[in-house]
Backbone as JSON Lines, residues from 0, in Angstrom:
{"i":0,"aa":"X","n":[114.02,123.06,-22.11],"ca":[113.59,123.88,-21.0],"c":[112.61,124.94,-21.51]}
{"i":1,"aa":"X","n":[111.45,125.08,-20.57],"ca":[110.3,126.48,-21.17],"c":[110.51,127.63,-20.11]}
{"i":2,"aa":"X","n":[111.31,128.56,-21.1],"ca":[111.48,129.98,-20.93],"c":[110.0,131.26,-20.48]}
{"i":3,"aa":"X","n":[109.29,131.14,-19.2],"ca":[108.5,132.21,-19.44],"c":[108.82,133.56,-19.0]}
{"i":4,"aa":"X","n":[108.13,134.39,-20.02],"ca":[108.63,135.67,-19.9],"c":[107.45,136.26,-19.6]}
{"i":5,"aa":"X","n":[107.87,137.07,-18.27],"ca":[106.2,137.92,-17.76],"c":[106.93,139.4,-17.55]}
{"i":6,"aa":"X","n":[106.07,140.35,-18.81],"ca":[106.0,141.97,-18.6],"c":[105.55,142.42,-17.55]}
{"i":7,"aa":"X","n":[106.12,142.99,-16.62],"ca":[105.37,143.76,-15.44],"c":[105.4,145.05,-15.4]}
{"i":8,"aa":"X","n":[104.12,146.29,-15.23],"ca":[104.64,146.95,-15.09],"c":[103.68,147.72,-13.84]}
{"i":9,"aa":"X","n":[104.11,147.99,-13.02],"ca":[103.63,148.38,-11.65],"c":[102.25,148.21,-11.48]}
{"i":10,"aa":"X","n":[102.57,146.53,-10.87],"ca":[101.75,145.56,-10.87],"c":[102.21,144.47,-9.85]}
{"i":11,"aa":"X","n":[103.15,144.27,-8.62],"ca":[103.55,143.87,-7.73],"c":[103.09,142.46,-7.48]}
{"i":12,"aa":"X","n":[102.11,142.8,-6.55],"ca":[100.86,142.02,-6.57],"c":[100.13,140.92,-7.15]}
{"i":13,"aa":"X","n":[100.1,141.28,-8.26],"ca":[99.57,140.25,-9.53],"c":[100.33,139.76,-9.9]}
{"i":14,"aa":"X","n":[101.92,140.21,-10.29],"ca":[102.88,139.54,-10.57],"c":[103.41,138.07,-9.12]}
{"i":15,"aa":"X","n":[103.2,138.33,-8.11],"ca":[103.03,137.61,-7.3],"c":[102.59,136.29,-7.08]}
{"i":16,"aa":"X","n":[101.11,136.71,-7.59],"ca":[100.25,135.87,-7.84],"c":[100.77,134.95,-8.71]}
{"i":17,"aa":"X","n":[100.96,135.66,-9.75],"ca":[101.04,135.02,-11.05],"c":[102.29,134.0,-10.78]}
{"i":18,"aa":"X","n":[103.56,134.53,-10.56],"ca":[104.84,133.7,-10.44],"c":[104.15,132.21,-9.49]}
{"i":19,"aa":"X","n":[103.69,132.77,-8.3],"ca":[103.29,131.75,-7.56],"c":[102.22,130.57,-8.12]}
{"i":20,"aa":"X","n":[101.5,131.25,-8.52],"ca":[100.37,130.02,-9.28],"c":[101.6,129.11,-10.53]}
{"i":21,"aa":"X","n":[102.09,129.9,-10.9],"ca":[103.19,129.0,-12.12],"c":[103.97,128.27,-11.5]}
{"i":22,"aa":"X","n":[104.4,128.14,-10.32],"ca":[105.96,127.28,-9.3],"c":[104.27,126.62,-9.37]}
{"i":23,"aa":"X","n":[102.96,126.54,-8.49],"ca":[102.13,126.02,-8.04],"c":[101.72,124.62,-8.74]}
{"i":24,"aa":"X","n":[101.44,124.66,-10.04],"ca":[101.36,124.13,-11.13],"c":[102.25,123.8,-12.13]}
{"i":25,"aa":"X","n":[103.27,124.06,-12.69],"ca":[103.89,123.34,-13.5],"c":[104.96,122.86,-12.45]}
{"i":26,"aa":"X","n":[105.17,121.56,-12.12],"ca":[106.12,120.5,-11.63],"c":[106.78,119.68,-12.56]}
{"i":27,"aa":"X","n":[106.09,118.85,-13.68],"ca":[106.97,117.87,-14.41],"c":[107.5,118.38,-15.16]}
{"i":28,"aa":"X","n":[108.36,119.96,-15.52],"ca":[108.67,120.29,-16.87],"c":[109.71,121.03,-16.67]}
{"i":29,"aa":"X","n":[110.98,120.82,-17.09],"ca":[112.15,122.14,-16.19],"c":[111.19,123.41,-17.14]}
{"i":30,"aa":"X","n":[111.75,124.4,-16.13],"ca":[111.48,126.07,-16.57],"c":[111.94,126.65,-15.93]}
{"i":31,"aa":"X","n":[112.25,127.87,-16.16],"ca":[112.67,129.28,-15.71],"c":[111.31,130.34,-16.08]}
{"i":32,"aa":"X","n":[111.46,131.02,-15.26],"ca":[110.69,132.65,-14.93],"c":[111.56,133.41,-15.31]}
{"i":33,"aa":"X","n":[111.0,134.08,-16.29],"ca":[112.21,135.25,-16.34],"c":[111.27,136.72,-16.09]}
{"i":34,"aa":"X","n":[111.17,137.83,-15.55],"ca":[110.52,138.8,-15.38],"c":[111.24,139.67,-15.31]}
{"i":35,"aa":"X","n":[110.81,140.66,-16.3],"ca":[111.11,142.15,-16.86],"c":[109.66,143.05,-16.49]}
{"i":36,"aa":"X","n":[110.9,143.37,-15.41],"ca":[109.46,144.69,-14.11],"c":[110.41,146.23,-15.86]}
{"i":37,"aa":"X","n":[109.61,146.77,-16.23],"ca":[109.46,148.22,-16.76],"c":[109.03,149.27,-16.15]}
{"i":38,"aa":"X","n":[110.02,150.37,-16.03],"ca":[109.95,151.43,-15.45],"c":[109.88,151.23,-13.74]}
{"i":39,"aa":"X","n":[110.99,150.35,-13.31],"ca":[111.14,149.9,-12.23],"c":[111.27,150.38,-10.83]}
{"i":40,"aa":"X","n":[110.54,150.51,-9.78],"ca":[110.83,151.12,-8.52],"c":[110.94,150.45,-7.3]}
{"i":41,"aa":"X","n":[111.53,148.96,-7.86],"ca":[111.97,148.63,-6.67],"c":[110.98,147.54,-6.17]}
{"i":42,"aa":"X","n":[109.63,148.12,-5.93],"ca":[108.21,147.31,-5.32],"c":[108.25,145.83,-5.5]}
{"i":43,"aa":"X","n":[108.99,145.53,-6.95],"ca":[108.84,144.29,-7.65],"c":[109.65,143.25,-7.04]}
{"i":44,"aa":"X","n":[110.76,143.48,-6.72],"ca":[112.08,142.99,-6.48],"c":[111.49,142.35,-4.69]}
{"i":45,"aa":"X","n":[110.98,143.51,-3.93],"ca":[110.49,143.25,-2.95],"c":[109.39,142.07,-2.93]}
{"i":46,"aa":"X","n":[108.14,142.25,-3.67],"ca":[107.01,141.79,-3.45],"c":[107.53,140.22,-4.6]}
{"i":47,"aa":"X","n":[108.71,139.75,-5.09],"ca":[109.03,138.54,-5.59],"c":[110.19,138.1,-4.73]}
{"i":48,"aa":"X","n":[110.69,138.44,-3.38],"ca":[111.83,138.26,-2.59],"c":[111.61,137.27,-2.36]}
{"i":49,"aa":"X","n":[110.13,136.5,-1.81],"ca":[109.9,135.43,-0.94],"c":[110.09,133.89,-2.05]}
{"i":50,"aa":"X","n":[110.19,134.4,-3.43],"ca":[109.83,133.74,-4.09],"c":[111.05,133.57,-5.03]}
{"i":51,"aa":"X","n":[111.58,134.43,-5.2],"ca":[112.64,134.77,-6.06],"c":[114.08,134.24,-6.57]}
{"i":52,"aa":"X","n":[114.18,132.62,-5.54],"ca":[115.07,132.05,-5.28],"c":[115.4,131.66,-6.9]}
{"i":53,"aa":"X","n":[114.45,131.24,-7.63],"ca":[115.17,130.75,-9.16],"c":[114.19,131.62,-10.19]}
{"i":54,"aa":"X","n":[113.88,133.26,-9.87],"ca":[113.79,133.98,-10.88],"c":[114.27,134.75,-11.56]}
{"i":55,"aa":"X","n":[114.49,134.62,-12.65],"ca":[115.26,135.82,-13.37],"c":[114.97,137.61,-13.68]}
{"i":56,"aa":"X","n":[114.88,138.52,-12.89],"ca":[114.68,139.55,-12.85],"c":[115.18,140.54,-13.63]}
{"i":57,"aa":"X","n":[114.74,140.88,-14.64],"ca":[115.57,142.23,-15.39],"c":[114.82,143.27,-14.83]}
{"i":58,"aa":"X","n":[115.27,144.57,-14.76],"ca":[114.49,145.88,-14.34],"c":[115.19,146.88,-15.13]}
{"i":59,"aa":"X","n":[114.26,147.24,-15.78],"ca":[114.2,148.53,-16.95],"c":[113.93,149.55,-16.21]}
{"i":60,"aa":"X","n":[114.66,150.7,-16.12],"ca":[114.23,152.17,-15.26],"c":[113.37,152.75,-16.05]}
{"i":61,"aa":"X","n":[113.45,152.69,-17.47],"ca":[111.98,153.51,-18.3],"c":[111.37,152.65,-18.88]}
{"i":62,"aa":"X","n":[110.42,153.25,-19.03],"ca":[109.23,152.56,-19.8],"c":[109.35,152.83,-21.3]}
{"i":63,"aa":"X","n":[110.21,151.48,-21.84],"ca":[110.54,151.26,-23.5],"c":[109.25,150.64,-24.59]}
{"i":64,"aa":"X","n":[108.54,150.21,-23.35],"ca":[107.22,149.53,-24.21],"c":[107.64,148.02,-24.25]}
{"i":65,"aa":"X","n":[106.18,147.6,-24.47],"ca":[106.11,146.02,-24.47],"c":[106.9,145.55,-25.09]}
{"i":66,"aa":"X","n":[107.26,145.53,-26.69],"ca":[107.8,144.99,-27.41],"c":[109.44,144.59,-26.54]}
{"i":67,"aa":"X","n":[109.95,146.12,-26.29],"ca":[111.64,145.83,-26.27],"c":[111.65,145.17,-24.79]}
{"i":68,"aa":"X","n":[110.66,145.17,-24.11],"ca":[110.65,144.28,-22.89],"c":[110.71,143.11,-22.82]}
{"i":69,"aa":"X","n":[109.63,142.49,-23.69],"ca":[109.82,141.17,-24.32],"c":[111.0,140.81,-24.53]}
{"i":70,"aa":"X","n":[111.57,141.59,-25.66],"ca":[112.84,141.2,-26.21],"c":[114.05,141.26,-25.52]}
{"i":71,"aa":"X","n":[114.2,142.13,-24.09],"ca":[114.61,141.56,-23.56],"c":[114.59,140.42,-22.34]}
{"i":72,"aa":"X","n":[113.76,139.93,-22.29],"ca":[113.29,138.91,-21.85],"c":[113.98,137.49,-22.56]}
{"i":73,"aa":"X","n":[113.41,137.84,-23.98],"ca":[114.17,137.12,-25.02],"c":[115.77,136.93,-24.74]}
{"i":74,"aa":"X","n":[116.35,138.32,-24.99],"ca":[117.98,138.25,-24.77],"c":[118.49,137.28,-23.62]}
{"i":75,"aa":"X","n":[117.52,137.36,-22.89],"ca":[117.91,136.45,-21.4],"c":[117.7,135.12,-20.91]}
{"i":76,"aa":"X","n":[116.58,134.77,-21.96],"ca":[116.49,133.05,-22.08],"c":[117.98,132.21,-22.51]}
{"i":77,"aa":"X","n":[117.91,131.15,-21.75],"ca":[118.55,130.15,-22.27],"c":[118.65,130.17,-24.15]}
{"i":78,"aa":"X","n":[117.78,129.88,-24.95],"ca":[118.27,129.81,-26.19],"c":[118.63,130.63,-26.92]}
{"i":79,"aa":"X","n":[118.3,131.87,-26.68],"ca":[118.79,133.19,-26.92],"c":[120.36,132.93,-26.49]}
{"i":80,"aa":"X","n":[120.93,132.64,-25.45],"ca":[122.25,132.38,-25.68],"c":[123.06,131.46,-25.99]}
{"i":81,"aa":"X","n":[122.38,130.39,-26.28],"ca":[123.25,129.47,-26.99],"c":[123.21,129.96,-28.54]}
{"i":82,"aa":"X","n":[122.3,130.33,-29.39],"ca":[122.37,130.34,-30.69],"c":[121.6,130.89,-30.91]}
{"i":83,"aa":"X","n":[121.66,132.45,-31.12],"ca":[120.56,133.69,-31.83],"c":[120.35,133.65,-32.9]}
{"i":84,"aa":"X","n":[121.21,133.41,-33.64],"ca":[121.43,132.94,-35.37],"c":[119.78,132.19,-35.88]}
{"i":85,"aa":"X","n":[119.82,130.97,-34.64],"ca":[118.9,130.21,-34.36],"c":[117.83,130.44,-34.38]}
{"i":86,"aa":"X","n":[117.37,130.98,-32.98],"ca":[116.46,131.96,-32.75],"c":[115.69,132.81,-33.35]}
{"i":87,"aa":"X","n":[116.43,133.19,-34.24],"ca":[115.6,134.39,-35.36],"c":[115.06,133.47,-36.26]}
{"i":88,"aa":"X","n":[115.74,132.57,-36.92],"ca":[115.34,131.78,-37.81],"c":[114.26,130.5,-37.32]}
{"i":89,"aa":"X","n":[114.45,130.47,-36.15],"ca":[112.63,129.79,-35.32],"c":[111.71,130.83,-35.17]}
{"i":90,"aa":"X","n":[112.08,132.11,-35.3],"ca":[110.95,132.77,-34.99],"c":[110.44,133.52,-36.14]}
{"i":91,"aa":"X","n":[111.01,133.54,-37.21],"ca":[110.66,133.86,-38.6],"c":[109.47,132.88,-38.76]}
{"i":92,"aa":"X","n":[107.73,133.7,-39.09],"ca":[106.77,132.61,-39.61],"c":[106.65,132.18,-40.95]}
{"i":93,"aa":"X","n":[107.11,133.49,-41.62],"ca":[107.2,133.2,-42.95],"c":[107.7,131.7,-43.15]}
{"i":94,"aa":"X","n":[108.46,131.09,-42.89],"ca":[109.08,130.19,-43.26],"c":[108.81,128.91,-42.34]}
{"i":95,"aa":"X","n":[107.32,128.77,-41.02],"ca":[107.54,128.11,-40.55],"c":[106.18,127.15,-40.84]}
{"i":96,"aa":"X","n":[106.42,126.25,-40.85],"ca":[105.05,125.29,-40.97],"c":[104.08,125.56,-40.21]}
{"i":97,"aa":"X","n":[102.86,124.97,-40.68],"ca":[101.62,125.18,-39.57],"c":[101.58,124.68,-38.72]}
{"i":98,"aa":"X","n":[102.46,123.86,-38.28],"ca":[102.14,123.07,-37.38],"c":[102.94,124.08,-35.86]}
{"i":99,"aa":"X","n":[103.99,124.79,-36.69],"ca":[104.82,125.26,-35.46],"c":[104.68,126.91,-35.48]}
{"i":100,"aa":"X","n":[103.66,127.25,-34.6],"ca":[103.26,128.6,-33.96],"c":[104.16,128.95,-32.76]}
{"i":101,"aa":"X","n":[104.24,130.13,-32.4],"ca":[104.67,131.09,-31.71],"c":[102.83,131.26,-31.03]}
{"i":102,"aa":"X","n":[103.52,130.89,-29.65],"ca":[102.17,131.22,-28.92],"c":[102.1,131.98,-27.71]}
{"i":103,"aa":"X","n":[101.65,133.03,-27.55],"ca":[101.48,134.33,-26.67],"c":[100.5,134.62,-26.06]}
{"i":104,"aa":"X","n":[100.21,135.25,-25.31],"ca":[99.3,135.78,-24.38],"c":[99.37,137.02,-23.6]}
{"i":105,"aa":"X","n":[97.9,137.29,-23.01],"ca":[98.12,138.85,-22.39],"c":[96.94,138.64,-21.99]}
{"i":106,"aa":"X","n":[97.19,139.16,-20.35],"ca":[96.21,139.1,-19.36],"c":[95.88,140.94,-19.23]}
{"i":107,"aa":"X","n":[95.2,141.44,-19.15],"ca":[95.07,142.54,-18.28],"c":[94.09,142.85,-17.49]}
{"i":108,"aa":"X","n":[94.09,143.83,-15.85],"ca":[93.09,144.09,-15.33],"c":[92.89,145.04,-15.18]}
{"i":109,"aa":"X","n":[91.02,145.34,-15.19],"ca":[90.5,146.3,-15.17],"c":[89.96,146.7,-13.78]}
{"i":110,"aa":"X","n":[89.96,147.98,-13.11],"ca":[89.2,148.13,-11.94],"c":[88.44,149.41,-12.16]}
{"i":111,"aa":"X","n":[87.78,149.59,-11.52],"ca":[86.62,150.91,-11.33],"c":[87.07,151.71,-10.56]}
């Protein structure tokens, strides 16, 4: 199963978008959404209601920063709970072949 994890942070809207274009397009592959709204007011929960039937929502009341958002994002995937032991030791590069990357991304927008 592919675990995605989307940082939001008062960004409603785009997160919207975004969830929706992903149900839109990936069909042949099980997955979960998992979304960690930071420094949360609620807006998020609303503006993913229509959609929200198989998303996983964490909401952070402060703003801890990207990293521990991620990570918990992480804590909340599927393989994260079967075997963390695991987990760390797939995500250690030191030790991982070239062939097997850790692959990430980051969108951001700019307005005037």
């Amino acid at each position: 199963m592919l675990s995605i994890i989307i940082v939001n942070y008062k960004t409603p809207g785009l997160l919207k978008d975004c969830v929706a274009s992903l149900k839109e397009t990936i069909k042949k592959t099980g997955y979960e959404i998992i979304v960690v709204d930071v420094a949360s007011d609620g807006s998020t929960a609303e503006a993913l209601a229509p959609l929200a039937n198989d998303i996983n929502l964490i909401e952070l009341k402060e703003n801890t920063g990207y990293s521990k958002a991620v990570n918990a994002g992480l804590r909340a995937a599927p393989i994260w709970k079967r075997s963390p032991t695991r987990l760390m030791n797939w995500l250690n590069l030191r030790e991982m072949k070239p062939a097997k990357k850790i692959l990430g991304s980051s969108a951001r927008a700019f307005w005037d």
